[in-house]
C-alpha positions as CSV (number, residue, x, y, z in Angstrom):
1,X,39.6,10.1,5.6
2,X,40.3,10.3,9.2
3,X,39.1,13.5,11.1
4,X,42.7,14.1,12.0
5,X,43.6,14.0,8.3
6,X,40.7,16.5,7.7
7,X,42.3,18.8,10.0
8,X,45.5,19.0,8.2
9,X,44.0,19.1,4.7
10,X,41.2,21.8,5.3
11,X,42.8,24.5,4.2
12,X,45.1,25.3,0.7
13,X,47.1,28.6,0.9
14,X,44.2,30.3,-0.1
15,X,42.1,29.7,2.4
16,X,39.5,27.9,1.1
17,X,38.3,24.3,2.9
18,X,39.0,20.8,1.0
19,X,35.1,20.4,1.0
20,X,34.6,23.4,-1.1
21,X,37.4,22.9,-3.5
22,X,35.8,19.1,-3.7
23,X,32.6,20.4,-4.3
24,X,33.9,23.4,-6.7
25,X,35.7,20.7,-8.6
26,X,32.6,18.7,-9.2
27,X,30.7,21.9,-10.4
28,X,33.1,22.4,-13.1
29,X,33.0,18.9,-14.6
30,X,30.9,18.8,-18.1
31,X,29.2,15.7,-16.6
32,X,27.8,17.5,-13.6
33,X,27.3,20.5,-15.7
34,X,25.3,17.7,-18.3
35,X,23.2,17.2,-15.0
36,X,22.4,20.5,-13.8
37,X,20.3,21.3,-17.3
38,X,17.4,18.6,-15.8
39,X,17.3,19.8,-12.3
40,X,15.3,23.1,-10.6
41,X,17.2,25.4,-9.4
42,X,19.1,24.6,-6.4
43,X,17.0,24.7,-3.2
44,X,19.8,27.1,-1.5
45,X,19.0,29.8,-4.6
46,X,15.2,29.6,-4.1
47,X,14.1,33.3,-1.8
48,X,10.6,32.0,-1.1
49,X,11.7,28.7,0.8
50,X,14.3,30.9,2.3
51,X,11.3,33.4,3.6
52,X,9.2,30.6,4.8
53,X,12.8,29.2,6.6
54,X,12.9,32.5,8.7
55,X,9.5,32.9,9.2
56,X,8.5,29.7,11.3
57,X,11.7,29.1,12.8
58,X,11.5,32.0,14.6
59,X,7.7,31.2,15.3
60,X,8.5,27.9,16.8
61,X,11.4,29.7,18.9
62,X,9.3,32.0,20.3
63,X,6.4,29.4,20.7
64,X,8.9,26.8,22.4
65,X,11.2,29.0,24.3
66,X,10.0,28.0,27.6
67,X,10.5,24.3,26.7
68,X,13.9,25.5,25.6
69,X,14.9,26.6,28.7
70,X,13.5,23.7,30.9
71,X,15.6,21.2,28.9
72,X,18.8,23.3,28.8
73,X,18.1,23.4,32.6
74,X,17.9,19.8,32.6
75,X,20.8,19.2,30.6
76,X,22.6,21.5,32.5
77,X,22.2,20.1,35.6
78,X,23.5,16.6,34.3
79,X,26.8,18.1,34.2
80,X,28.7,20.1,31.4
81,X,27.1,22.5,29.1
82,X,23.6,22.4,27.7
83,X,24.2,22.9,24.1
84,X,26.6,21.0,21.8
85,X,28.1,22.2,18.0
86,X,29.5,20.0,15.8
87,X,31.2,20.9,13.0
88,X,28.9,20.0,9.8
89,X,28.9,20.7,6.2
90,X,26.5,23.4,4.7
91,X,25.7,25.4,1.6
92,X,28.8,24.5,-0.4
93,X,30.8,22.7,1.0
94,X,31.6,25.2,3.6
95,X,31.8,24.1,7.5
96,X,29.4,25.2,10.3
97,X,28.8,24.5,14.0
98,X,25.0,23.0,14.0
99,X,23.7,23.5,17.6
100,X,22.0,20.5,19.6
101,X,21.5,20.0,23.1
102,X,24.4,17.7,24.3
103,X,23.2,14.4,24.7
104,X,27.1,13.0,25.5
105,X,28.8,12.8,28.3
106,X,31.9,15.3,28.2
107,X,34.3,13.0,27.3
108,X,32.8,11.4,24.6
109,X,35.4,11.2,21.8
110,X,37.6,9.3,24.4
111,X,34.8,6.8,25.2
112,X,34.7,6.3,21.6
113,X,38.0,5.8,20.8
114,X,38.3,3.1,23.4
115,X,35.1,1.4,22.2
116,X,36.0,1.0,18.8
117,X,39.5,-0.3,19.9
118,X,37.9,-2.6,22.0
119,X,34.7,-3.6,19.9
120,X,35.0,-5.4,16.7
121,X,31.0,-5.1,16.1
122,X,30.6,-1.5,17.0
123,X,33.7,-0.3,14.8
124,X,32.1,-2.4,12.3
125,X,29.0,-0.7,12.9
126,X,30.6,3.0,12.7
127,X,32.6,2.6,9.6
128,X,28.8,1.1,8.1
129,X,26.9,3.8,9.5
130,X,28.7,6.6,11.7
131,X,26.3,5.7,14.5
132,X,25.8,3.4,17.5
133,X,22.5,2.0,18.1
134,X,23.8,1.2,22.0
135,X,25.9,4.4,22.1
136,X,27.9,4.6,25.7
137,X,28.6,8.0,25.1
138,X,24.7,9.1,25.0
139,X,24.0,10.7,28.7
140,X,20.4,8.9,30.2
141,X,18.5,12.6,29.5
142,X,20.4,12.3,26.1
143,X,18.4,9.1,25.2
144,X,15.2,11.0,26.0
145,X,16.3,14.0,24.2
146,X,17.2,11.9,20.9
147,X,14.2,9.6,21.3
148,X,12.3,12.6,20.6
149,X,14.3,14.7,18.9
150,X,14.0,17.7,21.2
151,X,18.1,17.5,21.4
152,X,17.8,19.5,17.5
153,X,15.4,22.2,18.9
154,X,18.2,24.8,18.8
155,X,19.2,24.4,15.1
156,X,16.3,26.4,14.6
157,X,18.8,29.0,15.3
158,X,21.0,27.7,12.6
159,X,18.1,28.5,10.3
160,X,17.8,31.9,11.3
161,X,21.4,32.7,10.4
162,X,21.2,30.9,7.1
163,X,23.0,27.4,8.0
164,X,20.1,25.5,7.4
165,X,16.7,24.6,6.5
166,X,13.7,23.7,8.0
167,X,13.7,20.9,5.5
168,X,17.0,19.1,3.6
169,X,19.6,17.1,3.4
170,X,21.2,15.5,7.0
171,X,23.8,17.6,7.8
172,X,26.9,15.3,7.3
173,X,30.4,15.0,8.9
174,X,33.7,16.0,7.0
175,X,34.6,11.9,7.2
176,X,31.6,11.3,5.1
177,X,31.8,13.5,2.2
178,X,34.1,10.7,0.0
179,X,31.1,8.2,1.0
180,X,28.9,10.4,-0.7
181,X,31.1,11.0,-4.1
182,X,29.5,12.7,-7.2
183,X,26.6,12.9,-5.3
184,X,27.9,15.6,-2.8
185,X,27.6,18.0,-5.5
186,X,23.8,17.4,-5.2
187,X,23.8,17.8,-1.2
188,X,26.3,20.9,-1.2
189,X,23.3,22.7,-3.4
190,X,20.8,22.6,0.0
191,X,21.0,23.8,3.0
192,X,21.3,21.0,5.6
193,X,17.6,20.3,7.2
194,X,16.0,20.0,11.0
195,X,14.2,17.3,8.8
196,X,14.1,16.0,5.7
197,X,12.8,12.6,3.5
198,X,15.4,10.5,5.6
199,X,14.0,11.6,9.1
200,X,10.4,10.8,7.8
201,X,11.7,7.3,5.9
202,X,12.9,5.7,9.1
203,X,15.7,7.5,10.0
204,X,18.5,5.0,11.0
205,X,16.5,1.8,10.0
206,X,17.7,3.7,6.3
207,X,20.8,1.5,5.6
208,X,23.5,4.8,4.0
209,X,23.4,4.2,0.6
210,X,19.7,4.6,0.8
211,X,20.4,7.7,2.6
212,X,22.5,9.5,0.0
213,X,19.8,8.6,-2.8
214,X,17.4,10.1,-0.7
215,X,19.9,13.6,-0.3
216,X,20.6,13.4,-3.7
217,X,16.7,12.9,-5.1
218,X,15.4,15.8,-2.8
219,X,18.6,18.0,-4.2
220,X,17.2,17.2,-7.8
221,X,13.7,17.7,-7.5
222,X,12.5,19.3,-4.5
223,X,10.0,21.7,-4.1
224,X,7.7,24.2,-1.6
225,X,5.0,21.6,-2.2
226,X,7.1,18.5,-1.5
227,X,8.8,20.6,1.9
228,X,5.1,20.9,2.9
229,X,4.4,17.8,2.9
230,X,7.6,16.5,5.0
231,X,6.8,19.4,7.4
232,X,3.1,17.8,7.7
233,X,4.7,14.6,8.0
234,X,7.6,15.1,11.0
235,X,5.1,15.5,14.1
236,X,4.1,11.5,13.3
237,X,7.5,10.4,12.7
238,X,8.8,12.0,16.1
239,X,5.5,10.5,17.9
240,X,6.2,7.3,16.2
241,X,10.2,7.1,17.0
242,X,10.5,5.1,14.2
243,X,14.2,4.6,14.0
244,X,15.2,7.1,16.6
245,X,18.1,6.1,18.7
């Protein structure tokens, strides 16, 4: 589904978003239904991982804030804004605007456009993976930024309001939720994460099947323990850059 088609689909008379009546739909299925009888409770339902959310994010904001404001200075002065939302899909299926530091130029979705008109291997490579790994678009402070991962910094403010986790799912894209199928179900039950087993598994040496097992898996059987122990283990992934780009 093209974005463009996503735009004249998200809403039925009532209101409500495609991605929540495709989620809703899969909720009522017996199957899914069958499913849910083997898995914890849904990560999203859970108070105490929703406490522990709250309580470091806004530790780390207040610990980081002068970082914060040096690199929205710097990306500032690059030209255009400093922060960046994109439209992602939450808690669910409903749409929110996750915060980054822009690491594009401005014009990014035209550069696109013409590269993958252009470019046989990149559009091949963006229908695989919806990324680049030699992205034009990505500014020269934006390389530095994503190589280590200070560009998500602010989504600790999408915690705070309840869009997301310090640990989950990737926050997807409207274009990939038929990639991800039955399986959505699973990722609409979490909160999207500033980290999760994907960004501490590689990150985009993960081919995206891979990836969606690794949503769906966490969805079925996470727990505080298992968060702890991708917490613990994000600092040595970010050091390490392992599949950062």
């Amino acid at each position: 589904m093209t974005s463009l088609a996503f735009d004249h689909l998200s809403h039925d008379r009532g209101g409500h978003s495609w991605s929540q009546l495709h989620a809703a739909a899969i909720d009522r299925s017996f199957f899914t239904h069958t499913l849910d009888l083997e898995c914890p409770s849904a990560p999203v339902d859970n108070p105490l991982k929703r406490l522990v959310d709250m309580v470091i994010a806004a530790a780390l904001l207040a610990l980081l804030s002068p970082l914060l404001l040096v690199v929205a200075i710097a990306v500032r002065l690059d030209g255009g804004p400093a922060l960046f939302g994109h439209r992602r899909i939450g808690v669910s299926g409903d749409i929110f605007r996750c915060w980054k530091f822009r690491t594009m130029v401005c014009n990014a979705n035209e550069v696109l456009a013409r590269l993958l008109e252009t470019d046989a291997e990149a559009r091949a490579e963006w229908q695989r993976d919806f990324k680049l790994r030699h992205d034009p678009r990505v500014t020269r402070i934006g390389r530095f930024l994503r190589g280590t991962s200070l560009d998500e910094l602010p989504q600790l403010f999408n915690v705070l309001l309840g869009h997301m986790s310090l640990v989950g799912p990737r926050p997807i894209v409207a274009d990939e939720i038929g990639r991800y199928g039955a399986a959505f179900h699973d990722y609409a039950r979490c909160r999207p994460g500033i980290t999760g087993v994907w960004q501490v598994s590689g990150r985009n040496h993960v081919d995206y099947r891979e990836r969606v097992r690794l949503d769906q898996d966490y969805a079925r059987h996470w727990s505080l323990a298992h968060d702890c122990r991708i917490l613990l283990k994000t600092p040595v992934a970010v050091l390490k850059k392992d599949g950062a780009y």
